[in-house]
C-alpha distance (Angstrom), angle and dihedral (degrees) to the residues before:
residue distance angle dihedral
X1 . . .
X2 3.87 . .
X3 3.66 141.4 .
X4 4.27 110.9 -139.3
X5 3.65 124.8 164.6
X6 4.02 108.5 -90.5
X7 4.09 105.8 -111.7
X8 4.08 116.5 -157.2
X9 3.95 84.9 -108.2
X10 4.27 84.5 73.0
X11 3.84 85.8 70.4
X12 3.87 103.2 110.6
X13 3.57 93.3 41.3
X14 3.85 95.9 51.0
X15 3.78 95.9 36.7
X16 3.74 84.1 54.8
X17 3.75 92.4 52.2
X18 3.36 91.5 41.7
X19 4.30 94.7 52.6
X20 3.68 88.4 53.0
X21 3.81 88.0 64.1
X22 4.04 93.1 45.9
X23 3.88 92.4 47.7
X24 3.42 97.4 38.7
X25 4.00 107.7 30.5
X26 3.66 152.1 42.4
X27 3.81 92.5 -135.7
X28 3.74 91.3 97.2
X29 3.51 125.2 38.3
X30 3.40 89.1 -153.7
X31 4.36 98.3 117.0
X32 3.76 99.7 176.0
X33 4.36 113.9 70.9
X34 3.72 111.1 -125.1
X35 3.61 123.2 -128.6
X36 4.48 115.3 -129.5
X37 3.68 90.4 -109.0
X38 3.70 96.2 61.9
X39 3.60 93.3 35.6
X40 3.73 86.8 47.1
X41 4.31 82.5 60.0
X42 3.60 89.1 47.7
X43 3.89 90.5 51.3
X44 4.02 89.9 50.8
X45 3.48 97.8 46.9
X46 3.48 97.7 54.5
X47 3.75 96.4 42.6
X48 3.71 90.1 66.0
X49 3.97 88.3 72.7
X50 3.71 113.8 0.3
X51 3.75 131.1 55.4
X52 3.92 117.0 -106.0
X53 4.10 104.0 -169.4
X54 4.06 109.9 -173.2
X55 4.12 109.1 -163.7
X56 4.08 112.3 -144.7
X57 3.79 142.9 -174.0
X58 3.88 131.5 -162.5
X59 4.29 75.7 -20.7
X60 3.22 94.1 -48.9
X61 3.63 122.1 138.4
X62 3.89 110.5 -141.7
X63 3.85 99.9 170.3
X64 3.93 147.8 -64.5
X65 3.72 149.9 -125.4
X66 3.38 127.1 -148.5
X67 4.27 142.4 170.4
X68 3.49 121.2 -133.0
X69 4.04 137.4 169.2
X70 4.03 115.1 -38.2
X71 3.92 92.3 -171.0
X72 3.37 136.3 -3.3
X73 4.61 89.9 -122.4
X74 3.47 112.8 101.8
X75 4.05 82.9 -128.7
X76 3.85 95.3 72.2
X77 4.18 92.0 53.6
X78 3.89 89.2 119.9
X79 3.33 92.1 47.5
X80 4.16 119.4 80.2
X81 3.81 140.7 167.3
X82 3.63 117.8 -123.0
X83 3.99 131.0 -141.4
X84 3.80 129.5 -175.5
X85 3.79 125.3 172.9
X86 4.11 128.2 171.1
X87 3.33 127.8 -149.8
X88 4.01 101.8 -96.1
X89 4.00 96.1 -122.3
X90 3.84 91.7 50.3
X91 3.45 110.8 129.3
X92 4.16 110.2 -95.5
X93 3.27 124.2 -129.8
X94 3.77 100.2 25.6
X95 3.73 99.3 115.4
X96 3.76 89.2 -112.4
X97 4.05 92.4 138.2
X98 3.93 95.9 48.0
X99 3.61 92.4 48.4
X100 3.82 94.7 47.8
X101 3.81 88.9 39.6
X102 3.99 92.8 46.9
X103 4.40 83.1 54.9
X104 3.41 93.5 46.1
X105 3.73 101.5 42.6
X106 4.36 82.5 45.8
X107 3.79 95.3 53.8
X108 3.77 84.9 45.8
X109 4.33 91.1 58.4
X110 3.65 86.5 42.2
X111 4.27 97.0 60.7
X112 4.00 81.1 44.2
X113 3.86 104.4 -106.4
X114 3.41 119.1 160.8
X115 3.59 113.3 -156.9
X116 3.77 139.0 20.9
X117 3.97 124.5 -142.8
X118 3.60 124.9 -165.7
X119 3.32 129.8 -177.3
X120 3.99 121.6 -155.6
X121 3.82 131.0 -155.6
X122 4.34 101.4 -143.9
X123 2.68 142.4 -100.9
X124 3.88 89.4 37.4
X125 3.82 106.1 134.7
X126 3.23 99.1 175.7
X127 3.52 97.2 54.6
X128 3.82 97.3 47.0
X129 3.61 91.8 54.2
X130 3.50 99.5 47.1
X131 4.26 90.4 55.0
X132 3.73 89.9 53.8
X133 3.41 91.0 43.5
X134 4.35 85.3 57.4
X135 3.79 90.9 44.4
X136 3.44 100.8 -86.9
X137 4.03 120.6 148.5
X138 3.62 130.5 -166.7
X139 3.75 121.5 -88.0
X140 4.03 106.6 175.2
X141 3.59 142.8 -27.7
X142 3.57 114.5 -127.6
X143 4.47 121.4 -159.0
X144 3.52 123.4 -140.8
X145 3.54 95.5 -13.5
X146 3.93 94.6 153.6
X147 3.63 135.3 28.1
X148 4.19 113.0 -147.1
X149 3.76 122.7 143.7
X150 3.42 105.5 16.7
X151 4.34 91.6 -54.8
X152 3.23 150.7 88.1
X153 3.85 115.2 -111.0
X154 3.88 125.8 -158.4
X155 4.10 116.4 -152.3
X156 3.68 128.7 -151.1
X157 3.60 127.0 -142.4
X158 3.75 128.1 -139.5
X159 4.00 134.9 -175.5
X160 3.44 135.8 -162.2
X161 3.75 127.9 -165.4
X162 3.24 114.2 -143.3
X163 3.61 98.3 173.5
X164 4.63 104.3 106.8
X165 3.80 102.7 -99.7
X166 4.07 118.4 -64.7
X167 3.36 88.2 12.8
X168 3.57 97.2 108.8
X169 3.84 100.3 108.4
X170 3.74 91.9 46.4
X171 4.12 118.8 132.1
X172 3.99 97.3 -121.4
X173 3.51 120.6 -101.7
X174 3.91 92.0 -148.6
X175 3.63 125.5 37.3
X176 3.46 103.7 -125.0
X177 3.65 94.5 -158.7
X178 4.11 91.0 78.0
């Protein structure tokens, strides 16, 4: 297994990833699948400012993580949000998430952001554990913040610093916003 940068020619195999987890799931909210060209946008877009890591074996693409926007002020640009999603018949257990998480979250320190949001659709297990296991502490708990299925689903937040320790009224070194 290896970690690459994702490249806008990845589209169809990440859309297709990613429409499992809308028609299957309540970890997006997204309800509508996406076709490749549109997620193919999506892919550009972000890759201007925000890393998009894609994790492969024997050419096979077995899922991605990627930062985006946190808010739309120019204050939060060391701040992002963080997604990951595998391919649902990856193998479990393999460490596949941590070690595409671990990229991600380096790439992130080395364009100077500071902090790392995620949001998470519960119950997700999984997910939860594998952000504490990174570092990542709770932040708030959100009720019936989306309605998929036929229910209401709450969403928890998490945050990770990724500023070294006491750092955390430092002037960046980096503008993040490059």
């Amino acid at each position: 297994m290896h970690v690459r940068d994702a490249r806008v020619e990845d589209a169809e195999a990440l859309c297709a990833i990613y429409n499992h987890y809308i028609e299957h799931t309540i970890i997006t909210f997204d309800e509508q699948v996406l076709q490749p060209a549109i997620f193919a946008e999506r892919i550009g877009r972000i890759l201007q400012r925000f890393p998009w890591l894609v994790i492969e074996e024997e050419g096979r693409v077995l899922g991605y993580a990627y930062a985006s926007e946190w808010g739309d002020r120019s204050a939060f640009r060391y701040t992002v949000t963080s997604s990951i999603y595998l391919h649902p018949e990856a193998p479990k257990r393999k460490g596949m998430g941590e070690m595409l998480y671990r990229a991600l979250l380096s790439q992130l320190v080395d364009r100077g952001f500071q902090r790392v949001i995620a949001a998470i659709a519960v119950p997700n297990e999984g997910s939860v554990a594998l952000h504490h296991k990174l570092g990542f502490s709770q932040a708030g708990y959100f009720h019936a913040m989306g309605y998929k299925f036929g229910r209401w689903i709450d969403v928890i937040y998490l945050e990770l610093s990724l500023a070294p320790p006491g750092a955390s009224d430092r002037v960046p070194t980096q503008d993040a916003s490059s």
